[in-house]
C-alpha positions in Angstrom: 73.4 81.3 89.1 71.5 83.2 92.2 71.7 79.7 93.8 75.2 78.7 93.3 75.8 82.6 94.4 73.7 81.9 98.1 71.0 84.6 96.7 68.4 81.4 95.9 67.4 78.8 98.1 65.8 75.6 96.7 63.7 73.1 98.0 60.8 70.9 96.6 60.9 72.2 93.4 60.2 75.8 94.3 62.8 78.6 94.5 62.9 81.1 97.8 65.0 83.9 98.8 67.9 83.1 101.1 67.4 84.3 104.5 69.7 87.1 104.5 67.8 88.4 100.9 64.5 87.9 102.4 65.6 90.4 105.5 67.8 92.8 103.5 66.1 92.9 99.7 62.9 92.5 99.7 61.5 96.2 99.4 59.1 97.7 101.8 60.6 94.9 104.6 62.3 97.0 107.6 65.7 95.4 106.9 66.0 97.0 103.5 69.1 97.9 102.5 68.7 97.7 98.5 69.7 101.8 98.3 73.4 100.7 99.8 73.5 97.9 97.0 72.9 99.8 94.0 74.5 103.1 94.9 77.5 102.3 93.6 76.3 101.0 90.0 76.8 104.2 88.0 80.8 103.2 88.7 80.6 99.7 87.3 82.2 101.0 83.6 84.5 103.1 85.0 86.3 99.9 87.0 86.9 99.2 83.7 89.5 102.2 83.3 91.0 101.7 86.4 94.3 101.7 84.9 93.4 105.2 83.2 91.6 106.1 87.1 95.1 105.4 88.7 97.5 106.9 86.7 95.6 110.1 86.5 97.0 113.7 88.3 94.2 115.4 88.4 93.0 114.3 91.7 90.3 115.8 94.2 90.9 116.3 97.7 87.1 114.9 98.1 86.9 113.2 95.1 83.0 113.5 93.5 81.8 114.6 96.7 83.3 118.0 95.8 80.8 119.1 93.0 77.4 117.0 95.0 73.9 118.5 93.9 71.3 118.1 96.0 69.9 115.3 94.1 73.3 113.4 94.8 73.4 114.0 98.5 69.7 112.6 98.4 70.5 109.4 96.5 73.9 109.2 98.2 72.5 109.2 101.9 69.3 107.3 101.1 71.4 104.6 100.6 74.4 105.4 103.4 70.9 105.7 105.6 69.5 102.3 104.6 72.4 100.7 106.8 73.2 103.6 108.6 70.5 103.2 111.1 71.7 99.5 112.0 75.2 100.8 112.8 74.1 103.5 115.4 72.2 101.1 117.2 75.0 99.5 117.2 77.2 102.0 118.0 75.3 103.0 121.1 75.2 99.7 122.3 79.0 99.2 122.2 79.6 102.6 123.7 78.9 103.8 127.3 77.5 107.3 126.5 76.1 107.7 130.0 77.0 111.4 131.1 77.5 113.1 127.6 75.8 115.8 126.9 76.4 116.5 123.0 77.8 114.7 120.0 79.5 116.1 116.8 79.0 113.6 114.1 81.4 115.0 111.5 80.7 114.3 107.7 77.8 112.8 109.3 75.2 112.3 106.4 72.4 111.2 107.5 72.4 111.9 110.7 72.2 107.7 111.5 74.5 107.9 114.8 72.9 110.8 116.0 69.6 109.8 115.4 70.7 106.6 117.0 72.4 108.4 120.1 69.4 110.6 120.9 66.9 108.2 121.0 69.1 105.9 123.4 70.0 108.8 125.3 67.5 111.4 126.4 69.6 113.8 128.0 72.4 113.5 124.8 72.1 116.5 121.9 74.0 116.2 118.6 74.7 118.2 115.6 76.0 116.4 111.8 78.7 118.8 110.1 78.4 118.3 106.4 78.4 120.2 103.4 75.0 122.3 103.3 73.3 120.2 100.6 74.1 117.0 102.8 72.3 119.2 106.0 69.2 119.3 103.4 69.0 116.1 103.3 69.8 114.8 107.1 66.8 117.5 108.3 64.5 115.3 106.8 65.8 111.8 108.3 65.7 113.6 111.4 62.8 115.1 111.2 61.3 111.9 110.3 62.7 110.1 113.0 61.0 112.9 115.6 64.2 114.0 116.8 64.6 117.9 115.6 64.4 119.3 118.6 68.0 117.1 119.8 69.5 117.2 116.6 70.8 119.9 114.8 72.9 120.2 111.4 75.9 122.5 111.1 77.1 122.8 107.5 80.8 122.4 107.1 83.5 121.1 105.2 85.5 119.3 107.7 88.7 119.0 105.9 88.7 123.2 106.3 86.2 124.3 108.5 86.3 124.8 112.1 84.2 122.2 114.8 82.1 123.2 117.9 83.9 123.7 120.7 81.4 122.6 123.2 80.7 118.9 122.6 82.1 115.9 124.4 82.0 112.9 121.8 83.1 113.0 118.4 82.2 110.6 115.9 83.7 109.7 112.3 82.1 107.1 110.4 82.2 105.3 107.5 84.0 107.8 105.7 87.9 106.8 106.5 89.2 105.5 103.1 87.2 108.7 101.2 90.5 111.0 102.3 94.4 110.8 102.3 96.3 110.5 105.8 97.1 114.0 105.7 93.5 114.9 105.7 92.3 112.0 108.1 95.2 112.9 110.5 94.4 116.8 110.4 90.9 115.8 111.2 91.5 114.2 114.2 93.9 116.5 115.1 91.1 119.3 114.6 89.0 117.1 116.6 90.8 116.6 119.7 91.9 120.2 120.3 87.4 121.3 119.8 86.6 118.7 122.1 86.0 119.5 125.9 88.6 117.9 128.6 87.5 114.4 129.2 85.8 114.0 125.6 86.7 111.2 123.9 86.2 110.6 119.6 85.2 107.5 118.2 86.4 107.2 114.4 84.4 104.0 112.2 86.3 103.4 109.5 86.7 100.6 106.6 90.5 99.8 108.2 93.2 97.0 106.8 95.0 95.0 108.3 99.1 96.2 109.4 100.3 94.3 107.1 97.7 95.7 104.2 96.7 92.5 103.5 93.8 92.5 103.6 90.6 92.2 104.6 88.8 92.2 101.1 86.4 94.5 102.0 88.3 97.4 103.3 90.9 97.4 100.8 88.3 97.7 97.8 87.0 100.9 99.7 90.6 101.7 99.4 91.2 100.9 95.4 87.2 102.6 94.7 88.8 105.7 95.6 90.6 105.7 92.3 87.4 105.5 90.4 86.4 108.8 91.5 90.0 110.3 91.2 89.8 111.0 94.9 93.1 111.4 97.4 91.4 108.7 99.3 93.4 105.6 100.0 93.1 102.8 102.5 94.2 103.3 105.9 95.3 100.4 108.2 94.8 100.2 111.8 98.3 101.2 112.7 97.8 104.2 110.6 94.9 105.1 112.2 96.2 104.4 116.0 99.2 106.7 115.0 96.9 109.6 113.8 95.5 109.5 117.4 98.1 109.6 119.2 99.9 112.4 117.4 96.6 114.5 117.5 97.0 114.1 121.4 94.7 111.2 122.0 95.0 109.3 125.0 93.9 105.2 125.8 94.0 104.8 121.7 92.3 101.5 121.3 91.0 99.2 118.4 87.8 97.6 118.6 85.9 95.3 116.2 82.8 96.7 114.8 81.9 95.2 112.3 84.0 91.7 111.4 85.5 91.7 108.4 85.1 95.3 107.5 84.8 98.1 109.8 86.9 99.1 113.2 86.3 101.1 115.9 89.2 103.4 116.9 88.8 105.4 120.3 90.9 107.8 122.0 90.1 110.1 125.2 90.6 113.7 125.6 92.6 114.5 129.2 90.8 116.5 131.8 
């Protein structure tokens, strides 16, 4: 079965790990990214109420995120952090950041794309906004990454609280399908009018398809929502290029991120 599934490779009567295992699974390699694999296993009865999930009312405006202990944030984010890193580098390798001078990273986690942006960028400072048990746990990937002293945290609940008003990047990632369109569209709303003249925001997100069809991916962020009886949905690119543009957002464009499942939406702030 882990052969016929691409997990197995065989080959004179010995089994090996298929490349992408031996990079990604194989614990204690830099490439490991078995925390993001199994975060999500505590959920795997629940699909099977998903009928019960989606017909429910009682539904959370941040779904389980809402009631996180500090030992959830910390399992949560060790695993958002064991891909996270890979997707700032790659982040600050598709984005010219020559010239900013700080970053607000909101529901950043970790603290990945900061981290990532600081160490790319010496004259660049940052600052996650999170909820405060989330800030507990990005201080120590910072910290452990040497970067404290460019990268601060700022706890907040961005679907309430106010953003810095003295940045000129913001960033969204990976968090697009965990909220409804009212509460994605009132972020980067919130976002454009705290940004400085000329800042631009770059939002990450899990988006479909205009026609909703798909890709897989993106669309079972969407559905998962339901599992934790969250508001969150999934949001196509159209949806998300209309959000900009109503927040304000000038030279709204989609870029591809990651293939298959993650987009890069970016707007610009007028001077």
């Amino acid at each position: 079965m882990l052969c016929a599934a691409g997990l197995l490779e065989k080959a004179h009567g010995r089994h090996n790990n298929a490349p992408d295992v031996e990079r990604f699974l194989v614990e204690g390699k830099p490439g490991y990214m078995g925390p993001w694999i199994t975060f999500t296993k505590p959920q795997w009865n629940e699909w099977g109420r998903l009928g019960e999930h989606i017909r429910t009312k009682n539904l959370k405006v941040m779904g389980a995120i809402e009631t996180f202990t500090a030992a959830d944030a910390r399992r949560y984010h060790n695993a958002t952090y064991s891909i996270g890193m890979g997707a700032g580098r790659r982040f600050v390798r598709q984005v010219d950041l020559g010239g900013r001078k700080r970053i607000m990273d909101i529901g950043g986690g970790s603290g990945a794309y900061c981290i990532a942006a600081v160490k790319a960028h010496a004259t660049i400072r940052a600052v996650v906004l999170d909820l405060p048990v989330v800030c507990e746990i990005a201080r120590e990937f910072i910290a452990e990454n040497g970067v404290a002293d460019r990268v601060a945290t700022l706890a907040c609940d961005f679907t309430r609280d106010p953003f810095p008003t003295d940045c000129d990047v913001a960033i969204m990632a990976s968090n697009l399908p965990m909220y409804s369109r009212e509460v994605i569209a009132s972020v980067i709303k919130k976002a454009f009018d705290a940004l400085l003249p000329g800042g631009e925001m770059h939002l990450i997100g899990e988006t479909t398809n205009d026609e909703r069809t798909g890709p897989w991916g993106p669309a079972y962020w969407g559905l998962g929502q339901a599992v934790g009886d969250s508001l969150g949905l999934a949001h196509s690119e159209a949806d998300v290029i209309g959000y900009f543009r109503a927040a304000g957002f000038t030279n709204v464009c989609v870029h591809e991120f990651i293939a298959g499942s993650l987009s890069r939406i970016a707007g610009t702030k007028a001077k």
